[in-house]
Z-matrix of the N, CA and C atoms (Angstrom, degrees):
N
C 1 1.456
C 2 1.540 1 110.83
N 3 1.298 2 126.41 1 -38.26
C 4 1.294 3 145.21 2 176.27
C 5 1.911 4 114.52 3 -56.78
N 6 1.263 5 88.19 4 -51.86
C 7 1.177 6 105.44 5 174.28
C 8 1.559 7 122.16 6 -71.41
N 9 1.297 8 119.79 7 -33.40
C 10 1.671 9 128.49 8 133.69
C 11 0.894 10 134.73 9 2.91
N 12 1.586 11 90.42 10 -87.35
C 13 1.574 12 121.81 11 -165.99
C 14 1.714 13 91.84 12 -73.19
N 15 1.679 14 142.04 13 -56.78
C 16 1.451 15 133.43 14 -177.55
C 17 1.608 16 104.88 15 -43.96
N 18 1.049 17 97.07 16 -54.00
C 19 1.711 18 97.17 17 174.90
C 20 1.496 19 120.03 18 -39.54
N 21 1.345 20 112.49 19 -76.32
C 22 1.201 21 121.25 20 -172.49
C 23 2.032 22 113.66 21 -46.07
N 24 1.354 23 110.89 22 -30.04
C 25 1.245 24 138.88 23 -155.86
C 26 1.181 25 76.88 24 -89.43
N 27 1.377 26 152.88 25 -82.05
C 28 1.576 27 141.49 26 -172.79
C 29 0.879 28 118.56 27 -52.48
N 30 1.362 29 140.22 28 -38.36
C 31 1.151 30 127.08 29 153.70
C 32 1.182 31 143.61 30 -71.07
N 33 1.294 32 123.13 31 6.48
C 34 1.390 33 167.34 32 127.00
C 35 1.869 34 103.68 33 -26.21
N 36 1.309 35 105.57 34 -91.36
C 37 1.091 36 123.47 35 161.46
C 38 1.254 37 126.80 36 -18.89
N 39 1.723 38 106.80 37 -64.47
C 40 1.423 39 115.05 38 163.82
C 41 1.444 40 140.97 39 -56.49
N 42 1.490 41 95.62 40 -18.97
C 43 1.534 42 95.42 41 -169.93
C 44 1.817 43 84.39 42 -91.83
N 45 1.279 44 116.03 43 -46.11
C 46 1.490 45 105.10 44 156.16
C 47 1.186 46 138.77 45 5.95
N 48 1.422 47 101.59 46 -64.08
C 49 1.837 48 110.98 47 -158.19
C 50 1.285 49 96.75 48 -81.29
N 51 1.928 50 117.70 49 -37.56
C 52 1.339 51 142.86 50 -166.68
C 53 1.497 52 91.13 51 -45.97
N 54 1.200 53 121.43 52 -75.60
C 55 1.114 54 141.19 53 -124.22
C 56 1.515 55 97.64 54 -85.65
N 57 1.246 56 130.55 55 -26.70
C 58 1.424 57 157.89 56 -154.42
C 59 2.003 58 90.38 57 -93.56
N 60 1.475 59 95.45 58 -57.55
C 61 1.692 60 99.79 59 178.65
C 62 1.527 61 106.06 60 -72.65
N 63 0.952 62 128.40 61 -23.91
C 64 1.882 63 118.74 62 172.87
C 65 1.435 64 119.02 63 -80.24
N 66 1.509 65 113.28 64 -28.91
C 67 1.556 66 119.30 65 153.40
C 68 1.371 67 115.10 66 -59.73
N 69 1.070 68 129.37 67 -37.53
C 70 1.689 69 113.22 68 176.49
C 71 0.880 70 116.43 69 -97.57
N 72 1.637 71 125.87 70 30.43
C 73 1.872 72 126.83 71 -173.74
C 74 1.285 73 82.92 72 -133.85
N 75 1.531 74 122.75 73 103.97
C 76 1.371 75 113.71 74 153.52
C 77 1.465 76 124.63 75 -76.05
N 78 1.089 77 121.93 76 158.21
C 79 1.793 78 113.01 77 170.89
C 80 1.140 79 135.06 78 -107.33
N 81 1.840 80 100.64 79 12.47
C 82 1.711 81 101.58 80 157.05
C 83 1.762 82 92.79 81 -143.39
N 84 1.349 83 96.42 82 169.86
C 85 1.390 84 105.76 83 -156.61
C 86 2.175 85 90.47 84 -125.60
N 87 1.128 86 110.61 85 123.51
C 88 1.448 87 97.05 86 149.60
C 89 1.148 88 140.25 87 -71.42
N 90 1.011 89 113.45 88 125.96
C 91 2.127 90 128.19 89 -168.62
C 92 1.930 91 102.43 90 -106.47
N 93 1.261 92 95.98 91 -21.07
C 94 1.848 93 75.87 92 -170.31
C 95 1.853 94 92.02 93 -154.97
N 96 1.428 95 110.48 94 149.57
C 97 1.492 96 122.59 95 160.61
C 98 1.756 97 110.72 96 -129.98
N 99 1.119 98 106.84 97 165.51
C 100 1.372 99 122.15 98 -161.88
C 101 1.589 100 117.43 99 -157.16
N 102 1.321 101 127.18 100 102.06
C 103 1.396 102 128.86 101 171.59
C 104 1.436 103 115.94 102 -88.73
N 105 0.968 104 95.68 103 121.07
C 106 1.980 105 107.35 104 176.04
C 107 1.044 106 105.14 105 -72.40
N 108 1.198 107 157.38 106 -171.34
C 109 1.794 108 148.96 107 75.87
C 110 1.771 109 110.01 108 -97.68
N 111 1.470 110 88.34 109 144.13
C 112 1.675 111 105.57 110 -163.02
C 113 1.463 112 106.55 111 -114.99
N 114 1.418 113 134.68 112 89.10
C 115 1.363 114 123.33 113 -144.58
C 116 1.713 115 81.65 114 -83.41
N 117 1.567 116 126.29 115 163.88
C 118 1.100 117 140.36 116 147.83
C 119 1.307 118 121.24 117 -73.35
N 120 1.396 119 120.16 118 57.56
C 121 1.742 120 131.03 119 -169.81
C 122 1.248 121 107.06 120 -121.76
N 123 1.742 122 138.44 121 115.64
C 124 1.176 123 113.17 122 166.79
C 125 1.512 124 129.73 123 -49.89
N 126 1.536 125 97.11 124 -30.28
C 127 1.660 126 97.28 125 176.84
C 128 1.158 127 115.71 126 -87.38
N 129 1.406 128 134.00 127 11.18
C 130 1.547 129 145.11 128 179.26
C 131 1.281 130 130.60 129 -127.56
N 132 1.318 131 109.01 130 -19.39
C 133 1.725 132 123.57 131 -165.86
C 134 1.881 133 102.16 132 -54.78
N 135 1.801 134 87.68 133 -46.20
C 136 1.943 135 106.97 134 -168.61
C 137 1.856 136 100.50 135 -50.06
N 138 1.177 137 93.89 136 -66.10
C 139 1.753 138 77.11 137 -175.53
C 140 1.647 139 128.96 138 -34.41
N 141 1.295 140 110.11 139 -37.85
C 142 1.121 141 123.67 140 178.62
C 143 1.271 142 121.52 141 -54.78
N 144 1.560 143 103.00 142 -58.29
C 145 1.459 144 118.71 143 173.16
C 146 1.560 145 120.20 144 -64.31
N 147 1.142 146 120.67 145 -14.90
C 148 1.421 147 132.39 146 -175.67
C 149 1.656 148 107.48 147 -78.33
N 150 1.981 149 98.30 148 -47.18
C 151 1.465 150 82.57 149 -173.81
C 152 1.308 151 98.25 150 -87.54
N 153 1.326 152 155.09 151 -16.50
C 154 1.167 153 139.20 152 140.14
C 155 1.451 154 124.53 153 -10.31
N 156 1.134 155 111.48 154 -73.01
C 157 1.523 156 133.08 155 164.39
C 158 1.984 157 111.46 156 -39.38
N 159 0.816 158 94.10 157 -22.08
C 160 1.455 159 94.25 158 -171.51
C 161 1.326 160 110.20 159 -105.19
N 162 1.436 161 103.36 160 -24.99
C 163 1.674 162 106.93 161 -172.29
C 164 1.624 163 107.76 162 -87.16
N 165 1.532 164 108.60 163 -35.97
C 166 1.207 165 104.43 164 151.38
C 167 1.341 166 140.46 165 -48.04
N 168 1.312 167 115.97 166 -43.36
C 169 1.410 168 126.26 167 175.05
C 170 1.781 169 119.37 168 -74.50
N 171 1.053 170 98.97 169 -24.80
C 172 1.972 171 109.10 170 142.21
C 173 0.846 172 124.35 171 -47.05
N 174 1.608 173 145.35 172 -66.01
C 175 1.128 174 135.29 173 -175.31
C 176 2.266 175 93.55 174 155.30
N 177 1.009 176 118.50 175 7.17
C 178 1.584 177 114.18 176 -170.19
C 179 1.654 178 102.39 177 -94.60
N 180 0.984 179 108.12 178 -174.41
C 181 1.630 180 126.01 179 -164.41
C 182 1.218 181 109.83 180 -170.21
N 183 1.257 182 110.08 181 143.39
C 184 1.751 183 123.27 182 -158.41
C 185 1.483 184 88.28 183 -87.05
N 186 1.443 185 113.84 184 123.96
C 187 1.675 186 118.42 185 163.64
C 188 1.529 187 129.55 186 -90.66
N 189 1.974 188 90.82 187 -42.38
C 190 1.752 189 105.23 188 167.90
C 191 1.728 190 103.17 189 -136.41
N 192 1.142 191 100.54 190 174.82
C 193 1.459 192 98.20 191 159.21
C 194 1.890 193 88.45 192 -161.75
N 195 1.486 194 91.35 193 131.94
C 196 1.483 195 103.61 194 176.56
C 197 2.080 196 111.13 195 -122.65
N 198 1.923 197 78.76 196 142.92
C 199 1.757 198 69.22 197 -174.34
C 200 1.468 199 117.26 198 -91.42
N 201 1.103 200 121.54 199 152.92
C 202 2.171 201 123.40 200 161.69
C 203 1.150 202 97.85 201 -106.22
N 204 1.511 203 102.00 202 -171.72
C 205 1.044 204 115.24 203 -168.62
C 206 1.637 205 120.27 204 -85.88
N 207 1.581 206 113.09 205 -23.86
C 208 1.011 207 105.98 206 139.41
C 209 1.578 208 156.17 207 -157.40
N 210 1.601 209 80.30 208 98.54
C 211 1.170 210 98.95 209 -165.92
C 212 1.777 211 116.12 210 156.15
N 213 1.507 212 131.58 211 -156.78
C 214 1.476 213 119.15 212 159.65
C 215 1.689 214 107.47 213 -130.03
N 216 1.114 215 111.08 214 169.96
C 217 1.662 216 116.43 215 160.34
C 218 1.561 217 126.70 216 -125.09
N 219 1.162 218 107.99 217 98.98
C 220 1.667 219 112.66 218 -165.08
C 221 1.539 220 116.68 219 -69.57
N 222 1.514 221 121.60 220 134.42
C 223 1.425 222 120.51 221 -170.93
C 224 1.614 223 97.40 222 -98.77
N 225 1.769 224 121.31 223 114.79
C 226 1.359 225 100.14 224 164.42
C 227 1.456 226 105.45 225 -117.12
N 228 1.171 227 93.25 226 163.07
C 229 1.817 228 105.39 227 -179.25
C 230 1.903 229 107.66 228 -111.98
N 231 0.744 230 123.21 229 123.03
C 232 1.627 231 130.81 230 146.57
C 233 1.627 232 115.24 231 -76.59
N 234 1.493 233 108.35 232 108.41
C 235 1.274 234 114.48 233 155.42
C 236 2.299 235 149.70 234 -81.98
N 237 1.032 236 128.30 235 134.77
C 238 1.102 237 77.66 236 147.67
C 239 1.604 238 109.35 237 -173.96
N 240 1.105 239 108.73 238 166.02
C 241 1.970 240 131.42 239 -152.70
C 242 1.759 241 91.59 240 -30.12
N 243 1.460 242 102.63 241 120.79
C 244 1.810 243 109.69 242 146.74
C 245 1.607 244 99.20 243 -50.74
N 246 1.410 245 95.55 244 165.68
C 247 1.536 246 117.48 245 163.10
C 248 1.411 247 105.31 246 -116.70
């Protein structure tokens, strides 16, 4: 029974350390960031949204988007795969 329980307890341990080393290995890496600003203008908002639109269609992804007063500024990130 003793002998069990040491067992189980090392392997315990082990999956431990495992698990500890896959938390600090991410599997994509950021390569690029990008701030928008999106004025709240009917005659201005579009630009904003366009390069939005475009930066998305690159390869980025919205991380934050924070608001002002008028208007927001979108945080995107471009990722891509560790080796």
């Amino acid at each position: 029974m003793i002998q069990k329980i040491k067992e189980l307890e090392k392997c315990i341990d082990k999956q431990g350390k495992e698990i500890r080393k896959l938390k600090k290995k991410q599997p994509r890496k950021l390569i690029a960031m990008k701030f928008v600003g999106v004025i709240f203008d009917p005659q201005k908002f579009k630009i904003g949204e366009a390069e939005i639109n475009d930066a998305l269609s690159d390869g980025f992804e919205v991380l934050h988007d924070f608001e002002t007063g008028g208007g927001i500024v979108m945080t995107l990130g471009k990722w891509k795969k560790r080796r």
